[in-house]
BANUKOL-145363 format. One record per atom (N, C-alpha, C): x, y, z. Coordinates in steps of 0.1 Angstrom, whole numbers, plus 5000, padded with zeros to 4 digits. Example, Ala and Ser with C-alpha at 12.3 -4.5 7.8 and 13.67 -1.06 7.14 Angstrom:
BEGIN
513249435078512349555078513249675078512849785071513749895071512950005079
//
This chain:
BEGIN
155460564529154560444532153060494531152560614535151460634534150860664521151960694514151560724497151360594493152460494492151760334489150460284495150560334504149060284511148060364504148360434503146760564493146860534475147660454475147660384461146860254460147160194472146860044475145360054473144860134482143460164484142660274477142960324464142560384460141360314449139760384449138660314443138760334433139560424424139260444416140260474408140660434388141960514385142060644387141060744384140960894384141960914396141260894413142160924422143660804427143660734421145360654421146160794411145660824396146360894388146261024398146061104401145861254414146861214422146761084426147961114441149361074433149661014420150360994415151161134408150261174401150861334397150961424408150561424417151161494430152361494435152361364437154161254440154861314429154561274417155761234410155861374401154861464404154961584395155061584379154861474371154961474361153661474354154061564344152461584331151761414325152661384319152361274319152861114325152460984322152460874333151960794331152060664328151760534326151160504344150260374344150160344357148960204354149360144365148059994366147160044378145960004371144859994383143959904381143859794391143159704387143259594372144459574376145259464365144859564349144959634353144759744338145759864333146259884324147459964324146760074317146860204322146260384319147360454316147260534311147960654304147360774310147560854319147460964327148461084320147761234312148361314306147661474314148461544320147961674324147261774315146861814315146461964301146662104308147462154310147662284310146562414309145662364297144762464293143362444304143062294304142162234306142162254326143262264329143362294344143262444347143862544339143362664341142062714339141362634330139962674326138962584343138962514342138762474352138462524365140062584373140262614385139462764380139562834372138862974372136962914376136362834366135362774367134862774383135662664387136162664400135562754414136262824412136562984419135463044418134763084407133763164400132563094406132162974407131062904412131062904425131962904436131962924447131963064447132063174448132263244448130463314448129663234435128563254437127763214446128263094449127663054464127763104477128863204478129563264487130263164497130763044489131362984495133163034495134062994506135363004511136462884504136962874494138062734496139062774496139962684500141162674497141662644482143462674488144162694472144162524469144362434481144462294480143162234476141862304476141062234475140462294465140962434457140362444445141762384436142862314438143562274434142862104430142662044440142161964440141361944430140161994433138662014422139362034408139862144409140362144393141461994387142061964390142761864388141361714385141261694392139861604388139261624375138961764373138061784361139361784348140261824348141261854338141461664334141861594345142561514344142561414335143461384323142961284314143761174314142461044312143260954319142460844307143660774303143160674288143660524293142360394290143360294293143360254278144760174277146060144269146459994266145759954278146059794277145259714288144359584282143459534293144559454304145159464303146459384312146959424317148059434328148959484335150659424337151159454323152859404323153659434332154159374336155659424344157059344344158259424342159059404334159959334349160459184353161059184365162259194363162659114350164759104352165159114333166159094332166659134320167858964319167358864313168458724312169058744300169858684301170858714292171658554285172058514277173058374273174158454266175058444272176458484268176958404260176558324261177358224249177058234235175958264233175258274218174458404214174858524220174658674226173058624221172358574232170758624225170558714243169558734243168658814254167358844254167058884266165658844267164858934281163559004278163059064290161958964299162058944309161258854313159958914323158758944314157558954318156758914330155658964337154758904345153959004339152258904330151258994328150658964338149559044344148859024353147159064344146559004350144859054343144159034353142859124352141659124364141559014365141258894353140058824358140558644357142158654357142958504357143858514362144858384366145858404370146958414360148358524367149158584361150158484346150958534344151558454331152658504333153958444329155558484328155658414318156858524303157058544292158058624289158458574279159758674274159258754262160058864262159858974253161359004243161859004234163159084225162759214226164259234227164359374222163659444217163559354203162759424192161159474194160559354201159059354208158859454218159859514225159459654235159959774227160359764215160659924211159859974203158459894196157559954191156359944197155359994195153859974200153759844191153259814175152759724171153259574171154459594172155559484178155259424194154959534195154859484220152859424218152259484207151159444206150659334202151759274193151859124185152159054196153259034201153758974211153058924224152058994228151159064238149958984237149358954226148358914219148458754215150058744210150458584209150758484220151158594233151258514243150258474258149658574255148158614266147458584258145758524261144858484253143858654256143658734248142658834254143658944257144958914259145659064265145559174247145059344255145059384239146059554247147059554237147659704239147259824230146559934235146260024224146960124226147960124232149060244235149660314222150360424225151260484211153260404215153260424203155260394207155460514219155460634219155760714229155360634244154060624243153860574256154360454261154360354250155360194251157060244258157060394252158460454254158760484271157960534273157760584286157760484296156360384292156360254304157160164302157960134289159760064294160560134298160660254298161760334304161960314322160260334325159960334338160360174347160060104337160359924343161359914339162559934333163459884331164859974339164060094339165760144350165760064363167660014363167459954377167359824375166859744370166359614364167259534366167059434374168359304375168359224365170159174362170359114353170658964358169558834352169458724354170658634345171758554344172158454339171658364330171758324318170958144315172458054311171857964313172357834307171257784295171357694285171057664278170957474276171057444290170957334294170957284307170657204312170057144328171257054335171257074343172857044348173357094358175057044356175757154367176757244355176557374358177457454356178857504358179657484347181057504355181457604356180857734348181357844351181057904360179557884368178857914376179357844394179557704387180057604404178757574409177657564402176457524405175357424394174657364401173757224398172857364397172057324384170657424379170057264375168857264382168157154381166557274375165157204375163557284373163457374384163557274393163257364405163857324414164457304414166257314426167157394421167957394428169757424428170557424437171757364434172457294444173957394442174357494453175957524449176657544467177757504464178457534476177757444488177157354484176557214496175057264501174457384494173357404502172757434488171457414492170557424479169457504480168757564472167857664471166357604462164957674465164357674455163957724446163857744435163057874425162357974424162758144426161658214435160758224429160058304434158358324424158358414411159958464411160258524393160858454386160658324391161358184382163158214378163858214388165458224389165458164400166858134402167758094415168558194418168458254432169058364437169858314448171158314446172358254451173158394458172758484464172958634470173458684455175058734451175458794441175258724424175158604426174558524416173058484415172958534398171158494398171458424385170358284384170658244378169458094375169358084355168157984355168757934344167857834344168257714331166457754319167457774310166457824298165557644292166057544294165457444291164257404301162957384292161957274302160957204295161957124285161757024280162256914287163156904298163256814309163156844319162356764323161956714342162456674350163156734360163456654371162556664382162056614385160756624397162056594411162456614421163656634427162256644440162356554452162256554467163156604472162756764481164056794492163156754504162456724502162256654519163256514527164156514531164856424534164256334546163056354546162556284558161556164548161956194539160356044530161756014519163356024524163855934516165055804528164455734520165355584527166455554519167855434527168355334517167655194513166655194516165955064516166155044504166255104492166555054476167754994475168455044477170154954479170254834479169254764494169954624491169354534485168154624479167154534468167654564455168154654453169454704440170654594439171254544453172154434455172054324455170654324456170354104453169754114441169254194433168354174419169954134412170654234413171554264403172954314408173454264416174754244420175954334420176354314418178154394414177754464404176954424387176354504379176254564385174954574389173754674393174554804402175754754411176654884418177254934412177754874392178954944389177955054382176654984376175855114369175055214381174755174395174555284403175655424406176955304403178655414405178555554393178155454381178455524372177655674368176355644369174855714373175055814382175955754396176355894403177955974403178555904394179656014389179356044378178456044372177856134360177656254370177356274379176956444384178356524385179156454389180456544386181356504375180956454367181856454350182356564345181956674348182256834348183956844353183156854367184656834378185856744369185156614369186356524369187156524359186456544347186656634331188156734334187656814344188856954343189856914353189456834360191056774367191956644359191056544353191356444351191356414333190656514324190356574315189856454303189356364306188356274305187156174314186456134312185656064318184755904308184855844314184355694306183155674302183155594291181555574290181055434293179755404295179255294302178555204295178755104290177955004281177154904286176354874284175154794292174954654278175354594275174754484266174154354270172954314261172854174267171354114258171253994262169853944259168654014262167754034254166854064256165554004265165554104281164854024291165654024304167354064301167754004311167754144321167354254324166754344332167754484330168054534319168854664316167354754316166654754311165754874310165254874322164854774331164554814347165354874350166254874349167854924360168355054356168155074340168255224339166855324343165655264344164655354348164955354359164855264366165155284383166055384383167655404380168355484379168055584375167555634366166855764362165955814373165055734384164255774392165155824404166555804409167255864418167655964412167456024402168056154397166456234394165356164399164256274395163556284381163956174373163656144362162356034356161556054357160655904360159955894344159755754340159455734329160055744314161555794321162755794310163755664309164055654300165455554294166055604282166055644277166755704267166755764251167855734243167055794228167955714219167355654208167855574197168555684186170055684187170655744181170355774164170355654157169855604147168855634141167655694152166255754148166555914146167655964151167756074155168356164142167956294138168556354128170256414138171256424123172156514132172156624145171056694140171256804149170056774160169356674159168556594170169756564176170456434174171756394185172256484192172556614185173656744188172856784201171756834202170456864211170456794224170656634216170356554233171956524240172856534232174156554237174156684246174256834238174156934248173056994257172056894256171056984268170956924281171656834285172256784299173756804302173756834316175356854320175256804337176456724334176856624351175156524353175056494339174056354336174056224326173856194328174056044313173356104303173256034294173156074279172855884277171855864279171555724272171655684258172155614248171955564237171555434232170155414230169355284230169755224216169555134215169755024205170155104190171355154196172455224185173055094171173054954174173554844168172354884158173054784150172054744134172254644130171654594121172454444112172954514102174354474097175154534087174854484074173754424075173854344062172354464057171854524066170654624059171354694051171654744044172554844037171854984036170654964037169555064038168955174048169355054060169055104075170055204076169655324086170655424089171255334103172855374101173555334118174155434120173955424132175055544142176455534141177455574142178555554138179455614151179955514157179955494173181855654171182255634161183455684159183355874163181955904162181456074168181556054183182155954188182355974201183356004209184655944198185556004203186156164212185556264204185356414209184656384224183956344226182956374239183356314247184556194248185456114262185856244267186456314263187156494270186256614271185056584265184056714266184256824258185156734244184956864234183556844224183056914217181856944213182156864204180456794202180156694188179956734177179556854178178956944163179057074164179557184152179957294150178557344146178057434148176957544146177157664143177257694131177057824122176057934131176758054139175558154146175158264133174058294133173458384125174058544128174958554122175458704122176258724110176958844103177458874087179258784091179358774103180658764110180958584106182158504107182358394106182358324120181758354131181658284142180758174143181058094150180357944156180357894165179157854167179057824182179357624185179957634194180757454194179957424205178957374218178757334228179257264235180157254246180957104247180057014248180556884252179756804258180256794271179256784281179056804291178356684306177556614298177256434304178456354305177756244306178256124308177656004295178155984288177455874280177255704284176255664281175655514285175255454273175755344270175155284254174455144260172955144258172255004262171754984252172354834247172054784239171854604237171254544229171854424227173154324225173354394216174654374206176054434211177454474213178354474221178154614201179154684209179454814200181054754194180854744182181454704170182054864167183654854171183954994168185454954163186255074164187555094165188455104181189655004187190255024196190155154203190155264192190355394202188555414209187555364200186255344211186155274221186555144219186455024228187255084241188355134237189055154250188355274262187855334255186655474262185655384269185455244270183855174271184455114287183655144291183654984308182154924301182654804300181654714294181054604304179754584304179054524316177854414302178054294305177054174301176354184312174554204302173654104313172753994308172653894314172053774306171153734317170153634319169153564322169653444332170753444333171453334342171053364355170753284370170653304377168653374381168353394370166953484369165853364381165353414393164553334399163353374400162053334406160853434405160953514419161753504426161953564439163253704434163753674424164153784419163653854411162753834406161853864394161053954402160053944414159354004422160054134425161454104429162354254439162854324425162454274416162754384401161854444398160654374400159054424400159154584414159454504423159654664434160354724429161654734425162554844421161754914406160854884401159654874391159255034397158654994406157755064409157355094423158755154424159255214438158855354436158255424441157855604441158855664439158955794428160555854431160155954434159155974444159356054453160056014468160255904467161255854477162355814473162555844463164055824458164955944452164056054449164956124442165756234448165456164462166356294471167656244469168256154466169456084461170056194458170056254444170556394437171156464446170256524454170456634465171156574479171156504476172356404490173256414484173856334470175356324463175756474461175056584454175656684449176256784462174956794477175456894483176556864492177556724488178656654496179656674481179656784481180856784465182156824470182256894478183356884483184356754488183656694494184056554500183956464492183256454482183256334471184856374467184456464458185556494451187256514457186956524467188556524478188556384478187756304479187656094481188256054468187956144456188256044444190056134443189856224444191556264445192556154449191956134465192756044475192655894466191955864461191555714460192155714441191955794431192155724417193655694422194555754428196155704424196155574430195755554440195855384444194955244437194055304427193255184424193955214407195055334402195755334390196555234395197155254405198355174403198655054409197155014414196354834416196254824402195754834392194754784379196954764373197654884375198754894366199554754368199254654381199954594386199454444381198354484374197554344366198754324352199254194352199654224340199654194322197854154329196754114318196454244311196354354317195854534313197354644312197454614303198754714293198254884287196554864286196355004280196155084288196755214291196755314305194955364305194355374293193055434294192055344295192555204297191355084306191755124316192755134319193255094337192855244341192655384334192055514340190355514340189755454330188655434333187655354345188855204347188055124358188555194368189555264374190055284383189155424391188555524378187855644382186555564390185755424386184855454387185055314409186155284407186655214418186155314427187255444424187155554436186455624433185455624424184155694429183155584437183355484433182855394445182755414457184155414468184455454477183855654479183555694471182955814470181755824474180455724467179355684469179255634482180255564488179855564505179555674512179855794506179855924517178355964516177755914508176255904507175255794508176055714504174755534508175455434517175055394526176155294532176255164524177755154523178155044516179154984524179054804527179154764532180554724527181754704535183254594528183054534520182554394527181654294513181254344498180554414499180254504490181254554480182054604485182954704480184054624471184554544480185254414478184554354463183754294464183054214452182754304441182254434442182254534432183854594423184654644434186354654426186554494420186454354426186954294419186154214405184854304403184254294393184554414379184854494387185854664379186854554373187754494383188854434376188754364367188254244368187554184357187254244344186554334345185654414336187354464327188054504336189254574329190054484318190054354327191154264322190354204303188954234305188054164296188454254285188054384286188254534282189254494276190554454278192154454272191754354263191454184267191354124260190854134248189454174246188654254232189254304225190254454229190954524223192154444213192754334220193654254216193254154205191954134206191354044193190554084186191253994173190754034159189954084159189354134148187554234144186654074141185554124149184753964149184853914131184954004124184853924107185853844104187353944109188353844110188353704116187753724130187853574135187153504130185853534121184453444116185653404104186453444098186753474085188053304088188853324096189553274102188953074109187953114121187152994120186852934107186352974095185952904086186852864077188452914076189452904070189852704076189652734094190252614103189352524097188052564097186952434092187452354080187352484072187352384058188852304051189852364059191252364052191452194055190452104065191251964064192451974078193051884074194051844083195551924077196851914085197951954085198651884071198351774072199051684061198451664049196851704050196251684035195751814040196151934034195352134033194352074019193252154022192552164012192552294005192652364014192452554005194052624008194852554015196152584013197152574006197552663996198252643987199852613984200252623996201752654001202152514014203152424008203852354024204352444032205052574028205952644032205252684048205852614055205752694072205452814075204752864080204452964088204053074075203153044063203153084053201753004050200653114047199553054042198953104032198753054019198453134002197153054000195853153997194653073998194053173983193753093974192653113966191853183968190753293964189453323975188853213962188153203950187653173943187053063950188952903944188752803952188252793968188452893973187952943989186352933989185352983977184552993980183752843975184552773963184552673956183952543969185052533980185352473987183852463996183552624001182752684014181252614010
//
């Protein structure tokens, strides 16, 4: 301790480098002094000449020293000491992505005269001098290395033995391999949450661990004392049973993960309606309990392939919004999304295969890992095997009052700094959610199974997940019987609608069909029907269109 202290307070590099080659006995030595990095090298020749020097001048003075103090003296004079770099690097951890073998050294420069910087370095960038000097130079404004590779050799050798190894993820989320929520600056595992230390990781004792993305924000309140339910029951008169099935859904997006590996799908959520009738209020609000503010989503359609691929894998145990995905089919020109790339992502297998850069045939697949939400106008024109993945929710302008209009306006522009402790309420009760929806999907399976309007097992597993995650969401917002009540029998609904759709024709058919009834006349005089024959109908298209 008193050696760190005679470091601490040393005026000058000359005597930091003295008490340093004392300690450490070595010829030469890298070292910082005053946010500045030195190269300290002994000379053998230059200290014998010296200490004789030394000796010989005292001697004429008829002065007396010591061996420590003509040791001293000499040492001073020999001592050669070069600075190397106006900066002061230091090497804190070594992160690593297993999944896509990259890696990475994670820096703190420090400089006299600003505040510090954190940065990553490759491999390749600490094993040469002109390489650590590029690097160094591209990411500090003013930082300059004049070191040799030997010496670059020496001062990574010294920072890097010993060096803890940090974790990444490659997306913002909860982790399943890990059992932990990696939010910016939270983290949530095992019901207790942590914040970010000052080497930018989450240190969970034997687990360390960060999320390599920060291109998204979650601004997250752990103060639990500036969050209310007061949004709830202005969430319940704006927008009703809706408004609870898309709060339900919003909060079992955080465990889609979980529910994925027990249950080995999870549903998607469709929002359609007139334009006006309040979906984009209700998904921002909703984005604001998760820490999200001034988001709604991304237009699939605008999006290149590997754009979509991006915003599919860089959230996990979140929604995945897809905005006005519809088109008119008659553009032939316009690009459409093609709702049929969705099938993979109901189970959380990956949307797109990625070629990794090595001589090897390996690829990298990401699962998917959210929850998907399609808000749109238009109802999604697909194939049965889509439609049946969808809990579908209409909203329209019915009922719209200006007294409702106002409590939309507050849910507007409610602070989410009072709301986004929400997050951190649902996730550090994962235990107990997730024991609630165990107990609860077999009884609201085999309610929905007892409808005998709903015949397809994956409507009746979709409304039924999001029933008992309802009863889930009580373990964190109070929700009243009433409530609950009017909400399952709006699930049901939703379910029985869900079957119905599936059961009827493709809207062209039925257009195709109405205009057949229009024009054909009566039973006894057919106009476009060619055949008396019963239960037999032979139609022209020509004359069909002859007729139209």
């Amino acid at each position: 301790y008193r050696y760190h202290g005679a470091l601490l307070i040393a005026e000058t590099a000359a005597e930091k480098a003295l008490l340093m080659f004392e300690r450490l006995n070595r010829h030469e030595f890298c070292f910082s002094f005053n946010n500045r990095m030195y190269w300290y090298r002994f000379d053998d020749a230059k200290y014998n000449k010296a200490r004789q020097e030394i000796v010989e001048a005292a001697e004429e003075r008829g002065e007396h020293l010591s061996e420590d103090e003509i040791r001293d003296k000499a040492l001073e004079r020999c001592g050669g000491i070069q600075q190397i770099a106006t900066c002061s690097p230091h090497a804190l951890y070594f992160q690593q992505n297993k999944v896509t073998d990259e890696s990475w050294y994670y820096f703190r420069i420090d400089f006299p005269d600003r505040p510090s910087t954190k940065v990553t370095f490759t491999a390749s960038q600490i094993v040469t001098a002109p390489e650590f000097k590029k690097r160094l130079m591209h990411v500090a404004a003013g930082a300059h290395f004049s070191g040799t590779t030997q010496q670059l050799d020496r001062f990574i050798l010294d920072e890097t033995q010993r060096i803890k190894v940090v974790d990444t993820i490659d997306y913002i989320g909860y982790s399943k391999e890990h059992g932990c929520w990696i939010f910016d600056k939270l983290a949530v595992k095992d019901g207790r949450w942590t914040e970010l230390n000052e080497e930018d990781f989450f240190d969970f004792g034997k687990l360390n661990i960060k999320s390599l993305i920060s291109s998204i924000g979650l601004r997250i309140n752990h103060n639990s004392d500036e969050y209310t339910n007061d949004w709830l029951k202005v969430l319940w008169t704006v927008y009703r049973a809706r408004g609870m099935v898309a709060l339900v859904f919003w909060f079992g997006s955080l465990f889609a993960e979980q529910i994925r590996a027990t249950h080995e799908s999870f549903p998607f959520l469709e929002m359609v309606g007139e334009a006006g009738a309040g979906k984009t209020t209700l998904v921002k609000f909703l984005w604001k309990l998760m820490g999200r503010a001034g988001y709604e989503g991304f237009d699939p359609s605008k999006a290149s392939n590997a754009g979509r691929a991006r915003n599919f894998a860089q959230v996990s145990g979140l929604p995945v919004v897809l905005m006005e995905g519809d088109r008119d089919e008659d553009k032939s020109k316009q690009k459409k999304f093609d709702w049929e790339e969705l099938k993979s992502v109901f189970n959380g297998n990956p949307i797109r295969s990625l070629g990794v850069k090595t001589a090897g045939n390996e690829t990298y697949e990401p699962p998917f890992r959210g929850a998907i939400v399609i808000e749109q106008n238009a109802p999604v024109n697909a194939s049965d095997a889509i439609l049946s993945r969808i809990v579908h929710m209409h909203f329209d302008k019915k009922g719209h009052t200006e007294q409702l209009n106002q409590l939309a306006k507050k849910l507007e522009n409610w602070p989410m700094d009072k709301l986004s402790h929400f997050i951190l309420a649902a996730t550090t009760k994962e235990r107990d959610i997730l024991a609630m929806l165990e107990q609860k999907l077999p009884i609201y399976s085999k309610q929905l199974q007892q409808e005998p309007q709903i015949r397809e097992f994956r409507i009746i597993k979709n409304h039924a997940t999001l029933m008992a995650l309802l009863d889930a969401l009580a373990l964190v917002v109070p929700i009243s019987d009433e409530i609950r009540l009017e909400v399952q029998a709006e699930l049901t609904g939703m379910a029985i609608e869900r079957q119905q759709s599936i059961n009827a024709d493709h809207p062209i058919v039925q257009e195709f069909w109405e205009a057949y009834d229009y024009l054909n006349g009566t039973r006894d005089n057919p106009r476009i029907n060619h055949t008396a024959e019963d239960g037999l109908i032979a139609i022209n298209i020509n004359h069909f269109y002859e007729v139209a």
